[in-house]
C-alpha positions, 0 to 999 in steps of 0.5 A: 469750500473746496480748495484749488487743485494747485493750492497746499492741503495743510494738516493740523499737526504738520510741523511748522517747519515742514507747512514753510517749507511746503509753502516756500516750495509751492511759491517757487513752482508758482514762480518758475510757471509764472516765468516760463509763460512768459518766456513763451509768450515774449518768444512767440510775440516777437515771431508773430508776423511770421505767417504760412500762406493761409495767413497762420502764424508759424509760432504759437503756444500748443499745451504743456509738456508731460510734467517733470519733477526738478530736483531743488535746494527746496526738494522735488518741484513738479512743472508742466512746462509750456510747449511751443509749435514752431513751424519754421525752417532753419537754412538746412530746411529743419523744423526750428525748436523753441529751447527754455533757457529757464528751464532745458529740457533734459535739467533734472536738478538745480545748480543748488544740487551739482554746487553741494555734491562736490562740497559733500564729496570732499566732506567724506560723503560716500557715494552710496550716502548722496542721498540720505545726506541730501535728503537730511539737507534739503528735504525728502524731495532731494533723497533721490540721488542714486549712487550712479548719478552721483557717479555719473556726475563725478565721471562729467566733472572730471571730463569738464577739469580736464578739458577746462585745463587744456583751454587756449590762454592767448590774450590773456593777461593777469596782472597778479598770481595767487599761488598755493597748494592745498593737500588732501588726504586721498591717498592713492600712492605713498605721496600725499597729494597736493592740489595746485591752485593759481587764482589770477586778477585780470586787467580789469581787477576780476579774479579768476581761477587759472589753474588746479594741478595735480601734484604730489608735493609743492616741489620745484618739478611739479610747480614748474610743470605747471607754469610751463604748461601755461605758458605753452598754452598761451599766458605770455605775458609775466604776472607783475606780482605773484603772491604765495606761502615760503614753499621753496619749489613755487618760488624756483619755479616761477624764477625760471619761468617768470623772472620779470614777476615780483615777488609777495610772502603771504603774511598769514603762511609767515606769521603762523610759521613764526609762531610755530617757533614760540611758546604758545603763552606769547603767541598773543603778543608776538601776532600783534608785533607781526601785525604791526609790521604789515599794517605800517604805512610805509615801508620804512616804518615797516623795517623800522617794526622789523627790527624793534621785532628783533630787538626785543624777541631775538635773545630768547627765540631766535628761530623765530626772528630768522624766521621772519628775517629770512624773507624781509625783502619778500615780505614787503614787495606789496609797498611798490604796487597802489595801497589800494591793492594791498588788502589783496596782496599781503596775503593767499587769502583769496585762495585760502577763502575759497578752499577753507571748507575743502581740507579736504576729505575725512579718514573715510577717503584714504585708500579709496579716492581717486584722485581724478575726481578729486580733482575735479570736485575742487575744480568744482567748488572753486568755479562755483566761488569764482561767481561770488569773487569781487573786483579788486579794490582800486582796480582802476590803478590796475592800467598803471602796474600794467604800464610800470609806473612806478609806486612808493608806498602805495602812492605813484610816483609822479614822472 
């Protein structure tokens, strides 16, 4: 019996990884046909008593557009899509044009595809390589990616970073700041560049990406050009908390600008500091004291940890107890905000989670780079991860740190 003509002509000895992936990508055409049609369908039902004088309706389906080829994580999925006559006039007296939003008319590649070029780039994946890199990833269907594309693509980004950084911040208000700056062996001068990255929680417990800076090192100068520029840019009010690493210059910086934020020491920038200072043999140990510190449950037990930490490292490595003493009253500034909100305070994670795949690009960038798109394939990566970012835990106490009530231990102070 004949097959339809939409149906997958399977060969014997085809791999059974490429008959599932032949399979997987013909249901996905399936299903995105099966969605346009609708969306032309509900589109033109709910114009449906719009008539010329004859009676006829304005809007009414006329055929499929000249089929396409999109470019999937799946691989090259060819759609016809369906084509609307719409006869209506705007105000200006211009023809109405139906647009997809599944699928617009000038979309030759899924997000799947723009989310993993910034991710390869930063990976050490030259532009001339787009395409046998893609083709191994995702099938011989996605190998098409020309080098000028890819190019082209970088060229929008950077454009997108800048007018990104440039955005009115007035009305907004982030109750905290993660701070960290990630650096990146792009070379393009004797300094090695150094990506600022500020991360804030809104007032309703949401994370969003503030800032990705250029900087060519975690000085006071280029922290301070940052916080400033935020500031001019409308972020009025102070964060209550701002949470980063040791690196001196954020910590001058956000003195001046924001005197009023307190200030948390990322447990995981000190505890490796720490360690750096003894021997590799007692690193075990040592890790768990430290655990043992920020995992208290109250701050008086926490010093209590401190000082047995002391007692009992302090004759034999020294460096490593001034270390960790240093900032005592910075390590435990997450013990006057809701408990809650520890697991979110304590630390730079939620800066270091996003940027853990991007250390960022290989030897091959040295002397190559630029470090405008550099730039912008963080800035890239770093809005994809925004979409999976979740709520702050007990994000509801968040309107009671807004008004200063005032926490011990992680428990409010009854007034």
């Amino acid at each position: 019996m004949k097959q339809p003509s939409d149906s997958i002509q399977f060969q014997p000895d085809a791999p059974t990884a490429d008959i599932l992936q032949d399979v997987l990508r013909e249901g996905a055409r399936k299903m995105l046909i099966t969605a346009l049609q609708a969306e032309v369908a509900e589109y033109i039902d709910a114009h449906a008593d719009q008539v010329d004088e004859q009676g006829r309706r304005l809007v009414v389906r006329n055929g499929s557009c000249p089929e396409r080829t999109i470019q999937t994580a799946l691989g090259d999925i060819p759609i016809a899509r369906p084509r609307v006559d719409d006869r209506r006039l705007d105000d200006g007296g211009n023809r109405i044009q139906f647009t997809s939003k599944i699928l617009p008319p000038y979309l030759r590649r899924s997000k799947t595809i723009e989310e993993l070029i910034p991710w390869l780039y930063l990976r050490g994946v030259s532009t001339g390589d787009f395409g046998e890199a893609l083709g191994g990833l995702l099938g011989e269907g996605a190998a098409g990616l020309s080098a000028s594309t890819v190019v082209r693509l970088k060229q929008a980004w950077e454009e997108e970073h800048r007018t990104w950084s440039k955005r009115e911040l007035a009305g907004k208000h982030y109750v905290y700041l993660w701070a960290d700056g990630i650096h990146s062996n792009v070379r393009l001068t004797d300094e090695r560049a150094c990506m600022l990255v500020i991360m804030g929680a809104t007032a309703d417990g949401k994370k969003e990406l503030v800032a990705v800076h250029d900087g060519e090192r975690e000085s006071e100068q280029s922290w301070t050009e940052v916080l400033v520029d935020l500031k001019a840019r409308g972020l009025s009010i102070a964060p209550k908390l701002v949470v980063a690493d040791g690196a001196l210059g954020f910590w001058k910086a956000s003195a001046k600008v924001w005197p009023t934020a307190q200030g948390q020491r990322c447990w995981v920038h000190k505890t490796a500091n720490v360690l750096n200072k003894c021997p590799k043999s007692m690193h075990p140990k040592i890790k768990a004291s430290l655990t043992e510190i920020w995992n208290a449950e109250t701050r008086e037990d926490a010093e209590a940890a401190m000082i047995l930490f002391q007692s009992i490292y302090g004759a034999k490595y020294p460096k490593a107890v001034e270390c960790l003493l240093k900032d005592r009253e910075a390590m435990l500034a997450f013990y006057d905000f809701p408990a809650e909100h520890w697991r979110h305070l304590r630390t730079t994670n939620p800066i270091e989670s996003t940027f853990a795949t991007i250390r960022l690009r290989t030897s091959r960038t040295k002397g190559a780079g630029s470090r405008a798109a550099c730039l912008a394939m963080v800035y890239k990566l770093a809005k994809s991860a925004e979409k999976t970012w979740r709520k702050l835990n007990g994000h509801e106490h968040l309107g009671d740190v807004i008004r200063g009530v005032q926490f011990k231990d992680g428990i409010k102070v009854a007034a």
